[in-house]
C-alpha positions as a LaTeX table, in Angstrom:
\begin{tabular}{lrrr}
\hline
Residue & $x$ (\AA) & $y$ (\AA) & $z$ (\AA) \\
\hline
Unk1 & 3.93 & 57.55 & 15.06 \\
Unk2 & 4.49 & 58.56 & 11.81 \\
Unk3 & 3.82 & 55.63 & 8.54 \\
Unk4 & 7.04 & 56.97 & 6.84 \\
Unk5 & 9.59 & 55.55 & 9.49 \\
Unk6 & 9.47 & 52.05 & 8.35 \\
Unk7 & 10.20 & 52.67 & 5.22 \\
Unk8 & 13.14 & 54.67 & 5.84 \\
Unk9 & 15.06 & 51.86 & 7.63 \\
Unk10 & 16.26 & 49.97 & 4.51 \\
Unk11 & 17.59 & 53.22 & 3.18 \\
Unk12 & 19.75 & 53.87 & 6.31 \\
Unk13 & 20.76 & 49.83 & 6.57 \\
Unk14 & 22.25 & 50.94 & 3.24 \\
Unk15 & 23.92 & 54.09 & 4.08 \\
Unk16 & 25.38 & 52.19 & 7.26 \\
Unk17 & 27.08 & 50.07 & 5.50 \\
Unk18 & 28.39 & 52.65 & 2.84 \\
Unk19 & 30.12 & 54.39 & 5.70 \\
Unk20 & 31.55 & 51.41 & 7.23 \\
Unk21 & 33.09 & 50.81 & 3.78 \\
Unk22 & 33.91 & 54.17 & 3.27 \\
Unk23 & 35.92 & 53.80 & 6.62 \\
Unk24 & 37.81 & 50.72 & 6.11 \\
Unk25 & 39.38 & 51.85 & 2.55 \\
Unk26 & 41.41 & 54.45 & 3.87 \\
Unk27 & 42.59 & 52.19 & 6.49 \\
Unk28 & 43.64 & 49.72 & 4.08 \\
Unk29 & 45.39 & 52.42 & 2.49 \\
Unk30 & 47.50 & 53.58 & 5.03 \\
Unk31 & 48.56 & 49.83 & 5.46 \\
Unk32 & 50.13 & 49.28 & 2.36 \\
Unk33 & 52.67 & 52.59 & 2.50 \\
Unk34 & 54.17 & 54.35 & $-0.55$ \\
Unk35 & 54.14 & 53.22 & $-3.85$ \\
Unk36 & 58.16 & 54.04 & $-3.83$ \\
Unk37 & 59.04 & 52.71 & $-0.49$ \\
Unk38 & 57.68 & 49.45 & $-1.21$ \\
Unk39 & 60.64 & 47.23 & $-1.32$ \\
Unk40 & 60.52 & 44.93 & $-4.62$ \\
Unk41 & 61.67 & 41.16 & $-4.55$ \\
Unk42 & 63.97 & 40.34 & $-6.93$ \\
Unk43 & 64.78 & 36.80 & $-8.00$ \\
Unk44 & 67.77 & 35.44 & $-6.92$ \\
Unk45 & 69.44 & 34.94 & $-10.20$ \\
Unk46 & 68.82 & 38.30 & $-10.84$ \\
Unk47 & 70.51 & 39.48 & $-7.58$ \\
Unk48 & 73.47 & 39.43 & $-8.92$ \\
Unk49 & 73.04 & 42.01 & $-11.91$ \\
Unk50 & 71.36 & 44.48 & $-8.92$ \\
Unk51 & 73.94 & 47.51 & $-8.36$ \\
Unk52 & 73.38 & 49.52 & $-5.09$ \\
Unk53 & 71.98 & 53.01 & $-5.79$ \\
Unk54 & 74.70 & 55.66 & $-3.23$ \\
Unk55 & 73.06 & 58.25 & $-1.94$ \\
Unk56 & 74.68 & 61.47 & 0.15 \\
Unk57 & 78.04 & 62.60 & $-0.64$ \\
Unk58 & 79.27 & 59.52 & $-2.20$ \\
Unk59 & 77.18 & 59.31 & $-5.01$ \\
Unk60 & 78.43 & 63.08 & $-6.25$ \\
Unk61 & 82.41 & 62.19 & $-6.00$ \\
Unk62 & 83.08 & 58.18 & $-5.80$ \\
Unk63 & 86.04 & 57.45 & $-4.45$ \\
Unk64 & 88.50 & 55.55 & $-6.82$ \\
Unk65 & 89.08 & 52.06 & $-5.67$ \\
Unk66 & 92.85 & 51.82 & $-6.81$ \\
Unk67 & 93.92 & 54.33 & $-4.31$ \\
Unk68 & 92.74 & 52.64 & $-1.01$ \\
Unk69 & 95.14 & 51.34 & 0.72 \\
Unk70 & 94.59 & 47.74 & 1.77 \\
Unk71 & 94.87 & 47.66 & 5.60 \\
Unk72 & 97.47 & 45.17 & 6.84 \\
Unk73 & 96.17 & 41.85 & 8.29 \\
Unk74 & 98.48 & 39.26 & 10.35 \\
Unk75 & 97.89 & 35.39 & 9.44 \\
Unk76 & 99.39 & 34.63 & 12.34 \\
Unk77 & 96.84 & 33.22 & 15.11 \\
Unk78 & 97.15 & 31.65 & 18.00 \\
Unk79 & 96.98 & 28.35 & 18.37 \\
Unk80 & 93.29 & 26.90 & 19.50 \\
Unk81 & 93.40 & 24.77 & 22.64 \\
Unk82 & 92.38 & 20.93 & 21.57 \\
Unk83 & 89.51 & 19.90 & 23.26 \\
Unk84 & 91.45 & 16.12 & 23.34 \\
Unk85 & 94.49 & 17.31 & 25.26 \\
Unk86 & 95.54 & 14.79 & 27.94 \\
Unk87 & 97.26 & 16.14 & 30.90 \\
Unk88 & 100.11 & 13.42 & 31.49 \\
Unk89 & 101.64 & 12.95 & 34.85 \\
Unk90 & 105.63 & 11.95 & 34.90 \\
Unk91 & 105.95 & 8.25 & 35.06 \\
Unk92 & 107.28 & 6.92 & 38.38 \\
Unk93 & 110.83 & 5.39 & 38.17 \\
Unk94 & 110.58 & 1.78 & 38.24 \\
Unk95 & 112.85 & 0.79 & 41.18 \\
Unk96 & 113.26 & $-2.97$ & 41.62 \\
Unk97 & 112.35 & $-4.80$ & 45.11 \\
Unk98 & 115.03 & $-5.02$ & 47.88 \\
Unk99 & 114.90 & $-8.22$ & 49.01 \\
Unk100 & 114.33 & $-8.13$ & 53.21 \\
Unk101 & 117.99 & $-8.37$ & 55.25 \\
Unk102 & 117.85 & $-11.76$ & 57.09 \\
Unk103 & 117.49 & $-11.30$ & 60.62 \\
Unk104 & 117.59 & $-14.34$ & 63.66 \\
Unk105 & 114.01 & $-14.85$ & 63.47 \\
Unk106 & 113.86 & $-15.44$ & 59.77 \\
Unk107 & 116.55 & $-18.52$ & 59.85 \\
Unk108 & 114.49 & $-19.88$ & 62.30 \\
Unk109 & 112.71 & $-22.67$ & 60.97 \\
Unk110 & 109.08 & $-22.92$ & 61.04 \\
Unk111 & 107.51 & $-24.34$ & 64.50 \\
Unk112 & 106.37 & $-27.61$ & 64.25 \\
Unk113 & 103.07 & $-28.73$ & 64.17 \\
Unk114 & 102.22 & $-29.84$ & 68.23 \\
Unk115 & 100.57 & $-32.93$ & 68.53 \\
Unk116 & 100.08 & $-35.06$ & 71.38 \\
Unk117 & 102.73 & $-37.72$ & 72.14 \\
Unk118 & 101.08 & $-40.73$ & 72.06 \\
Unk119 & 102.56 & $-44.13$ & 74.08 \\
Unk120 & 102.52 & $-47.50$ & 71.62 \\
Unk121 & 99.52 & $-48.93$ & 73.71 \\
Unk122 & 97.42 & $-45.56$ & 72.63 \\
Unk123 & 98.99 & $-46.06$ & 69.24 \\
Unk124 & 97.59 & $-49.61$ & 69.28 \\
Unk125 & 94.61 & $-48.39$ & 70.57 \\
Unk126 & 93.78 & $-46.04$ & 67.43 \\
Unk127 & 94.48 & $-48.56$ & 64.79 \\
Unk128 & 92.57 & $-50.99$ & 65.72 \\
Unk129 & 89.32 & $-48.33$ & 66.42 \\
Unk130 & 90.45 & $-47.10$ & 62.85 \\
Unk131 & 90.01 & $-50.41$ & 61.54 \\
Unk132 & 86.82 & $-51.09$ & 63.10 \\
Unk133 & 85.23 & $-47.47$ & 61.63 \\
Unk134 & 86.71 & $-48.58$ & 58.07 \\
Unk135 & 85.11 & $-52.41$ & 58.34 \\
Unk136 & 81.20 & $-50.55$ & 59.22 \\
Unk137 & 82.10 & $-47.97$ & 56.66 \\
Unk138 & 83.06 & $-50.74$ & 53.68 \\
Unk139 & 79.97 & $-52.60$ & 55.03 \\
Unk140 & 77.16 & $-49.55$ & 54.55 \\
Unk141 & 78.65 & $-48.72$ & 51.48 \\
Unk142 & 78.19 & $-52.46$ & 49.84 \\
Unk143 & 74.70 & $-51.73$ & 50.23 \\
Unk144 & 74.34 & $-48.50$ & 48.10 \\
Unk145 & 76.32 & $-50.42$ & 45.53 \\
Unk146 & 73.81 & $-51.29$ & 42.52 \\
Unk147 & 70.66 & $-49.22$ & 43.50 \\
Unk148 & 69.89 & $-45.84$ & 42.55 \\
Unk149 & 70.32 & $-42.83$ & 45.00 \\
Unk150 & 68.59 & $-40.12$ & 45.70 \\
Unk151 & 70.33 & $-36.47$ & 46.05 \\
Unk152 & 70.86 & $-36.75$ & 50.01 \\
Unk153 & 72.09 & $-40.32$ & 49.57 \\
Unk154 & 74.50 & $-39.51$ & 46.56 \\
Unk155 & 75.84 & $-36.44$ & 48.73 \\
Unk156 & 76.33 & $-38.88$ & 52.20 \\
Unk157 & 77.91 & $-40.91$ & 49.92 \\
Unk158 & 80.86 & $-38.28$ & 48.40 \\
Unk159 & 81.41 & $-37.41$ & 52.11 \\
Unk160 & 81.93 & $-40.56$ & 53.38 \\
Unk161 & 84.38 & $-41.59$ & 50.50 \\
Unk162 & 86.39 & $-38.09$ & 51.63 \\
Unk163 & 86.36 & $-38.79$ & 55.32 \\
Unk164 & 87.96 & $-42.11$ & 54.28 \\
Unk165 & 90.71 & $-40.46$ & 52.13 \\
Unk166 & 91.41 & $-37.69$ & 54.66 \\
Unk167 & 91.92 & $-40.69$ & 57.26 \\
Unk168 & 94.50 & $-42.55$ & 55.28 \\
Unk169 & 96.54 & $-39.39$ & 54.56 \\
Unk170 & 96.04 & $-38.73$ & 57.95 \\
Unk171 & 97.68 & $-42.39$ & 58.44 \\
Unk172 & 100.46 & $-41.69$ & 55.96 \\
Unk173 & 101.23 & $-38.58$ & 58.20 \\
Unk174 & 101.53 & $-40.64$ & 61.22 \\
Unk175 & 98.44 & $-38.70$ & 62.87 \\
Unk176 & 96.93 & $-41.62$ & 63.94 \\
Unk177 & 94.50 & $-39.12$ & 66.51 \\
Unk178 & 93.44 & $-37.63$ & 63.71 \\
Unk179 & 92.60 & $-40.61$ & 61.25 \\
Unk180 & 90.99 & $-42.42$ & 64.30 \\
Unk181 & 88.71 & $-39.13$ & 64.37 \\
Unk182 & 88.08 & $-39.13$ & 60.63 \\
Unk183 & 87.37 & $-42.61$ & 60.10 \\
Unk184 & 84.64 & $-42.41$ & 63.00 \\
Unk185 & 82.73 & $-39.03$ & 61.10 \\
Unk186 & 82.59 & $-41.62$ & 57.95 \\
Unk187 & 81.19 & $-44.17$ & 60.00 \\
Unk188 & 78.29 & $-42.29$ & 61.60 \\
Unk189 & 77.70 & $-40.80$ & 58.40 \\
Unk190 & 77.99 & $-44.56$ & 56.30 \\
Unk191 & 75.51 & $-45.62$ & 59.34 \\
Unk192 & 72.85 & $-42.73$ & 58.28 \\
Unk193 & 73.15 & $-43.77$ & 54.67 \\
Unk194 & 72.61 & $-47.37$ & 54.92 \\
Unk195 & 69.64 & $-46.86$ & 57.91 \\
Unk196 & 67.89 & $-44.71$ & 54.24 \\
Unk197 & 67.42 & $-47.33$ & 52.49 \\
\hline
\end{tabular}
């Protein structure tokens, strides 16, 4: 090995780096293009004041602006569909109600009600186990009278005070089946509230 090889290293570091340099400048110069082709920004206030330059045959012979005709343009567009536009249906014609023709079957009167014929001793019969069911019933309830009830109690209480009413319509019907029947539900019921207390 020779002694002078170490000290010739710096000097090429330094010539490296000189070529790398010397590489990259042209580069950069082909980047940036032509001094006239660069295009120049103009304010734009100054925009304004900027005429265009005409190049080709135009810019020998430019043609006078007074002599162009104008070509012709029609105003007259058609009509843009609205976006809103309803579609609307013909109204119906409003044509009043016939009234049904009467036949046989609507003069009939209604059907009565069937109830059971019931002979005076059956008759006799009800009222007096209608009476009995409204004596227990008057009886239970003079015991809730005064003392504080509890939800179940207060709604035994509202039924048996309805059973009663339907009964005595029941009575004013002449349905004395039927208010016999009544006046017994308001009994058991009157029976359940006073055995709660």
């Amino acid at each position: 090995m020779r002694p002078t090889n170490h000290l010739r290293l710096p000097h090429l570091a330094a010539s490296l780096r000189g070529s790398r340099i010397l590489l990259v400048l042209p580069a950069l110069l082909a980047l940036q293009g032509c001094a006239e082709k660069q295009v120049r920004v103009r304010p734009w206030a100054s925009a304004i004041a900027v005429r265009p330059h005409l190049t080709g045959p135009l810019a020998a012979n430019p043609p006078d602006l007074t002599e162009i005709e104008a070509p012709e343009l029609s105003l007259a567009f058609p009509p843009l569909p609205s976006p809103l536009a309803v579609v609307r249906q013909p109204a119906r014609p409003r044509v009043p109600v016939q009234p049904a023709p009467e036949t046989a079957e609507s003069r009939k009167p209604p059907a009565p009600l069937l109830e059971p014929q019931l002979t005076p001793q059956e008759v006799a019969s009800a009222q007096q186990q209608l009476n009995e069911s409204i004596a227990i019933v008057q009886r239970n309830l003079d015991v809730t009278r005064g003392r504080s009830l509890n939800a179940t109690q207060a709604d035994l209480t509202s039924k048996v005070t309805s059973f009663l009413q339907e009964s005595k319509q029941a009575v004013h019907d002449g349905d004395w089946t039927r208010a016999k029947n009544l006046a017994k539900k308001a009994q058991v019921l009157s029976e359940e509230l006073a055995a709660s207390f």
